[in-house]
KEGU-751324 format. One record per residue (C-alpha): residue in three letters; x, y, z. Coordinates in steps of 0.25 Angstrom, whole numbers, padded with zeros to 4 digits, always signed. Layout:
<rs>
AlaXYZ/...
</rs>
This chain:
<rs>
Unk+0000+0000+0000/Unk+0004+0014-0003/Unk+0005+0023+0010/Unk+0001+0035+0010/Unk+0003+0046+0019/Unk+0007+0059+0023/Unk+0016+0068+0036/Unk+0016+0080+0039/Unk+0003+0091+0040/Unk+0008+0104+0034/Unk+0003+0118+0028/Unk+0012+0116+0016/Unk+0003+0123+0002/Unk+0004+0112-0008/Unk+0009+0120-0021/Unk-0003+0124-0031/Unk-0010+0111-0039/Unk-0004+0102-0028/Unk-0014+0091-0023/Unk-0020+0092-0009/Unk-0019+0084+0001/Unk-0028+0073+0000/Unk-0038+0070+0011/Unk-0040+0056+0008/Unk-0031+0044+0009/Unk-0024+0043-0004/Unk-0022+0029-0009/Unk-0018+0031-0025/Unk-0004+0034-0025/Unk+0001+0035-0041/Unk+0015+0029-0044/Unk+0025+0037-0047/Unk+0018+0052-0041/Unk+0017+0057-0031/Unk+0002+0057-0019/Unk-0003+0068-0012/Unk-0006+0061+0003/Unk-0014+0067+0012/Unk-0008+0074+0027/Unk-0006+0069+0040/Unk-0010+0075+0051/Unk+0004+0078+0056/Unk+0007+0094+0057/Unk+0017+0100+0049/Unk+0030+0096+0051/Unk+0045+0092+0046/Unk+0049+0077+0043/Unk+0042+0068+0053/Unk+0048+0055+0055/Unk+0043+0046+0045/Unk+0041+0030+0044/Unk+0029+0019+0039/Unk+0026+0010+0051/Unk+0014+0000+0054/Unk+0009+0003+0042/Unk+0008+0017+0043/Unk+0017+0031+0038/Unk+0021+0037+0052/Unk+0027+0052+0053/Unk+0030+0057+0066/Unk+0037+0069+0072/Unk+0045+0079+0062/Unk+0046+0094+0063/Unk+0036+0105+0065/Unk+0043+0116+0067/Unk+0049+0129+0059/Unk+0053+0123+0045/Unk+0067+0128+0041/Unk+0069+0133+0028/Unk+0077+0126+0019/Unk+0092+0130+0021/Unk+0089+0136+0035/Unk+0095+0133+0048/Unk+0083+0132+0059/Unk+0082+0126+0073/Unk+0072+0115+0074/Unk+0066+0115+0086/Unk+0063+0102+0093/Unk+0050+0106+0098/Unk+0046+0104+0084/Unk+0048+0089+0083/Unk+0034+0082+0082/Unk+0029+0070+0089/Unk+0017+0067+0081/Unk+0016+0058+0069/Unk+0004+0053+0061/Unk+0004+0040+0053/Unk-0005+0037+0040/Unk-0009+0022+0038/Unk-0011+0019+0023/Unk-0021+0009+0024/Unk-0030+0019+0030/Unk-0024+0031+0023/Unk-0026+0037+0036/Unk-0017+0046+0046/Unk-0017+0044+0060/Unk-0008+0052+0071/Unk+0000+0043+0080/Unk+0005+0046+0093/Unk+0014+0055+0095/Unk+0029+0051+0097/Unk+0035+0052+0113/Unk+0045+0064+0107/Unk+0047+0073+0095/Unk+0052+0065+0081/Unk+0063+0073+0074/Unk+0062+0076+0060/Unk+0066+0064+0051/Unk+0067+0055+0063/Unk+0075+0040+0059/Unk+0062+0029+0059/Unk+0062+0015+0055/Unk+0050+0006+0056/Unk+0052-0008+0063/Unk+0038-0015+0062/Unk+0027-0007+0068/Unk+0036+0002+0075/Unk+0043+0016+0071/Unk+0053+0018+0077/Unk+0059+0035+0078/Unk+0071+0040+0082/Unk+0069+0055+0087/Unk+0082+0060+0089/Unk+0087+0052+0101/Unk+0075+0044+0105/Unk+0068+0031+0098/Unk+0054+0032+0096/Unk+0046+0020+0093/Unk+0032+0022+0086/Unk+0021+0008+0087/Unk+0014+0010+0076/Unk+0003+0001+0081/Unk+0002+0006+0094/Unk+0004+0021+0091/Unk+0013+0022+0100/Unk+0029+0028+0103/Unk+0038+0022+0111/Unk+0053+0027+0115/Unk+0064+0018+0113/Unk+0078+0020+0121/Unk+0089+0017+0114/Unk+0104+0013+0122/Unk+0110+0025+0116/Unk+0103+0040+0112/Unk+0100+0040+0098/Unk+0109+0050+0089/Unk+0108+0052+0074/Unk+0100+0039+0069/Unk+0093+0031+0060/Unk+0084+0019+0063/Unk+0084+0008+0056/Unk+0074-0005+0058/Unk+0082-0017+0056/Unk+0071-0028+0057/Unk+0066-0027+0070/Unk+0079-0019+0074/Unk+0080-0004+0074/Unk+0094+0000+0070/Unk+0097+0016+0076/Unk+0110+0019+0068/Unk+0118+0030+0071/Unk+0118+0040+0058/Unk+0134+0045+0059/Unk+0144+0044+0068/Unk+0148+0058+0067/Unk+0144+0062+0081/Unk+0149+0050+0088/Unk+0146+0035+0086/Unk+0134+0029+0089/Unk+0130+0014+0088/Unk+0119+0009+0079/Unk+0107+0004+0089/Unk+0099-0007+0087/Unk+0085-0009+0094/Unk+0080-0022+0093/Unk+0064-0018+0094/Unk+0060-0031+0096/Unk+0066-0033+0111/Unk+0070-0017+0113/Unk+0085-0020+0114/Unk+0096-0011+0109/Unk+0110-0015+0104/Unk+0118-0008+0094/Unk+0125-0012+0080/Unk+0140-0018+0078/Unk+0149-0004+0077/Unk+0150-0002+0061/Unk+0163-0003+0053/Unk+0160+0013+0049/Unk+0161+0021+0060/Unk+0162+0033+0060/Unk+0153+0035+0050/Unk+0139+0044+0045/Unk+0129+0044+0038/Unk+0126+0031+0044/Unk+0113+0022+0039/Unk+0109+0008+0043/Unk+0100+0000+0034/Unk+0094-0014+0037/Unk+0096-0024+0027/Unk+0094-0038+0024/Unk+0108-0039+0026/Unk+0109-0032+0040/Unk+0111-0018+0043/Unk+0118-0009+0033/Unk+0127+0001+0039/Unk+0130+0015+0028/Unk+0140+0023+0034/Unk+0149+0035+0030/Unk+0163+0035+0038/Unk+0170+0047+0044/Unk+0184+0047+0046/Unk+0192+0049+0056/Unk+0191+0065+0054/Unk+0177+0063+0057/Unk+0173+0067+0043/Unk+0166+0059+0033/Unk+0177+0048+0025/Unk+0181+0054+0011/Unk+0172+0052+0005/Unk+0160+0046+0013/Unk+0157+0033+0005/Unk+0146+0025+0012/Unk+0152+0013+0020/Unk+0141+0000+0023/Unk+0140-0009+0032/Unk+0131-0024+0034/Unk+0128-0029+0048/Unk+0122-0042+0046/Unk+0112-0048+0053/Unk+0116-0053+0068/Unk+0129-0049+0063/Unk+0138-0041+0073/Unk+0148-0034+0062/Unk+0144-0025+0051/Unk+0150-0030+0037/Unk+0156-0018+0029/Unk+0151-0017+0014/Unk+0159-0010+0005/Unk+0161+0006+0003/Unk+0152+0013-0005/Unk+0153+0024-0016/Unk+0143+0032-0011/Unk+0140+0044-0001/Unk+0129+0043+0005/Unk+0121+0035+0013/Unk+0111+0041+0022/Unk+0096+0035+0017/Unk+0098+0020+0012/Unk+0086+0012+0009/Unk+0085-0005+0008/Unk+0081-0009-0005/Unk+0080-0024+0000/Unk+0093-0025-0009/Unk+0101-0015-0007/Unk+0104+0000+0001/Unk+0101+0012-0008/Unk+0106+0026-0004/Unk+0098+0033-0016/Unk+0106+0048-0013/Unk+0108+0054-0027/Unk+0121+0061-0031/Unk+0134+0062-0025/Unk+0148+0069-0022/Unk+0162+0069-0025/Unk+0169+0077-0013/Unk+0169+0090-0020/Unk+0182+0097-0022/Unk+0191+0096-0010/Unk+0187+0081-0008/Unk+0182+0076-0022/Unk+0182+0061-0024/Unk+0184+0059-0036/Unk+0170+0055-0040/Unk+0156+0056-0036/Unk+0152+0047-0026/Unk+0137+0045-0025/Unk+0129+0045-0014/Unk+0119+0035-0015/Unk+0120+0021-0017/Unk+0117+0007-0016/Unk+0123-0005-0005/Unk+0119-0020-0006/Unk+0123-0024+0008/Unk+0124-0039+0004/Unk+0137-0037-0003/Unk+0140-0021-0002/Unk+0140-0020-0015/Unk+0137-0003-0017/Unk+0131+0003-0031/Unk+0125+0016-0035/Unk+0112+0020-0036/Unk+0106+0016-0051/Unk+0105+0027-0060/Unk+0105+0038-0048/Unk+0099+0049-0054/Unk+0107+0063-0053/Unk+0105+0071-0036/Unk+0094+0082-0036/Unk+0088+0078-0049/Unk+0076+0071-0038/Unk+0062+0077-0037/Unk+0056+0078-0021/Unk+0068+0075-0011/Unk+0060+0064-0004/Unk+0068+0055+0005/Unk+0063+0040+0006/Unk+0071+0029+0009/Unk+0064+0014+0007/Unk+0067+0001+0002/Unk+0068-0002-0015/Unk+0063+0013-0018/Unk+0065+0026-0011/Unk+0066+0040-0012/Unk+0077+0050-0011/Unk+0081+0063-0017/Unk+0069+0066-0025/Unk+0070+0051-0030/Unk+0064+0038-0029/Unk+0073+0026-0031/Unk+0070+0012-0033/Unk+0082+0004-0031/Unk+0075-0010-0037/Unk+0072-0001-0050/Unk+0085+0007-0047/Unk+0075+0018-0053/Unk+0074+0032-0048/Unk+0062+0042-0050/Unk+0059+0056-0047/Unk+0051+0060-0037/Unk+0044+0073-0041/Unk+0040+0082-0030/Unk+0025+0082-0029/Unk+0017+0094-0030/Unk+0013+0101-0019/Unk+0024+0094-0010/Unk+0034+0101-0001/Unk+0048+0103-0009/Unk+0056+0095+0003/Unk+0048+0081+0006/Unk+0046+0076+0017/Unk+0047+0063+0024/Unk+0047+0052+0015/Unk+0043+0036+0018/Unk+0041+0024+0009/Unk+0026+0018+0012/Unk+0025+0006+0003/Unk+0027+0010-0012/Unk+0025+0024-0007/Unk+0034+0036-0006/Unk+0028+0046+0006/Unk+0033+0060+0007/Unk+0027+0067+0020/Unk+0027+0082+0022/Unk+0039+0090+0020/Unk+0044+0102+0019/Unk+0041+0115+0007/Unk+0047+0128+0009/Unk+0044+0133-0005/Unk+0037+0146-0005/Unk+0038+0146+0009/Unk+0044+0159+0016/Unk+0056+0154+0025/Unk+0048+0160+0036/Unk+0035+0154+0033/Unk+0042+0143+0044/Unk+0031+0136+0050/Unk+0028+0120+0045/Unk+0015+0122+0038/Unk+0022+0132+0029/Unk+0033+0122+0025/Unk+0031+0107+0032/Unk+0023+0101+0018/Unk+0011+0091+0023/Unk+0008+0086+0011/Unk+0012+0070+0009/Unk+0015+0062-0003/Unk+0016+0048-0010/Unk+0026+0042-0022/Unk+0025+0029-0025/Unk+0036+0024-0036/Unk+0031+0021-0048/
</rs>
């Protein structure tokens, strides 16, 4: 079933001809275009958290403060972190508010979904949402949470630390099934950024940038990979990359995709010789590397939707199907703000919530229903 749904109730004007919100449940979604959804009853805000749980699209928390201009330096106060969220069942076609969470959720808040429970990381607290209950718990890791992602690894939630720039801190490990915390083997990259962990078929894939003994970034700052098998107690290191980036990986049920367009060759003082891209492919079986087929050329993409997912997703105003190896244009829709916002794979179904529009706004025309969009929107790949 397609989902269809929407976040974020704003005062955003739709441009001129642009379609109104509907009021009913919208079923017929066309392949390859974009459909208008209805709201949610959610006020206007920035980037609520974002996951599809028990069958339902869940967004919670987010921003509802002063919106900063685009360029601008601006406090954000923490006063104007939500705790409310709203969840739309597709079945139904319906909206219903859910309760509210125990503390505020911070913009773009780390989720991931292990049966029918989301769990949220808001800043150094885990949150726990039962989706059949309705209700939030709190979860007390050993160790304060830092800069993280979470990842559900089976019934495992993996908390990996995002960089080591600051200090090391270990990967965590919460085994949801009996509450007990351990932590991962030490990985052969440390120190290292831009860390991600992905779970696989063949255990958890570690991608790491290192930094030297300087503490700056190795020249230049290939991605290094890492396997930890299954009930294995050492990671395996695959070979190094030739490529840059390595930030939003997504599980095609074959391979790791990083789908960042373009690249860099170290500029003047520092040039490499060539330009390295920054996107790429891993198959953590044999750690064999290869480029993204037929990558088409950076900022040549349509609306800058981020969405990671499995076979298909979206980044940098592309859809890309990695069993195809096809890319396609996503057009902005009319009437929708010029910066998405959040973004989630329901099924078939590419769901933009909200986001932010500054266009024709006066810098000082600053409160959210001036610039936090509320309209919602769905793609589904041809």
């Amino acid at each position: 079933m397609l989902l269809l749904l929407t976040a974020g109730c704003g005062q955003v004007t739709n441009e001129p001809g642009a379609a109104p919100a509907p009021t009913e449940p919208v079923t017929d979604l066309a392949p390859g275009a974009w459909t208008r959804l209805p709201d949610s009853p959610l006020s206007p805000r920035e980037n609520p958290a974002a996951a599809y749980v028990g069958g339902e699209a869940v967004f919670v928390g987010g921003y509802t403060g002063p919106p900063c201009p685009p360029n601008a330096d601006c406090e954000r106060p923490r006063h104007a972190l939500e705790r409310d969220g709203a969840a739309f069942d597709p079945e139904e076609g319906t909206w219903r508010r859910i309760a509210a969470a125990p503390i505020p959720v911070p913009e773009v808040a780390s989720t991931a979904v292990i049966g029918d429970r989301l769990y949220v990381q808001a800043d150094k607290t885990l949150l726990v949402w039962d989706s059949v209950h309705d209700a939030w718990s709190e979860v007390t890791p050993p160790r304060p949470l830092g800069w993280s992602d979470l990842v559900a690894d089976g019934p495992r939630l993996v908390v990996a630390s995002g960089s080591d720039e600051n200090g090391i801190d270990p990967d965590q490990v919460l085994d949801t099934r009996s509450g007990r915390w351990s932590t991962l083997p030490e990985d052969p990259f440390k120190p290292a950024f831009d860390r991600t962990i992905t779970s696989t078929p063949e255990g958890l894939v570690l991608t790491a940038q290192q930094i030297v003994g300087d503490g700056m970034p190795a020249d230049p700052g290939l991605v290094h990979a890492a396997v930890l098998p299954r009930r294995d107690s050492t990671w395996r290191t695959l070979p190094v990359s030739d490529q840059l980036a390595g930030w939003r990986w997504s599980w095609t049920g074959e391979r790791l995709v990083e789908p960042s367009l373009g690249g860099a060759d170290g500029g003047e003082t520092n040039n490499y010789g060539r330009v390295i891209p920054f996107g790429g492919r891993l198959d953590p079986a044999t750690g064999t590397w290869s480029r993204l087929p037929d990558a088409p050329d950076e900022l040549t993409g349509g609306w800058a939707v981020e969405a990671p997912g499995g076979p298909v997703m979206a980044a940098d105003g592309w859809v890309y199907d990695d069993s195809e190896e096809s890319w396609t244009r996503l057009p902005r829709p009319k009437g929708a703000p010029s910066t998405p916002g959040p973004a989630v794979w329901a099924g078939d179904a590419l769901v933009v919530a909200g986001g932010v529009d500054w266009e024709g706004i006066d810098p000082g025309e600053r409160s959210p229903k001036d610039v936090y969009a509320t309209s919602a929107w769905a793609y589904v790949p041809d």
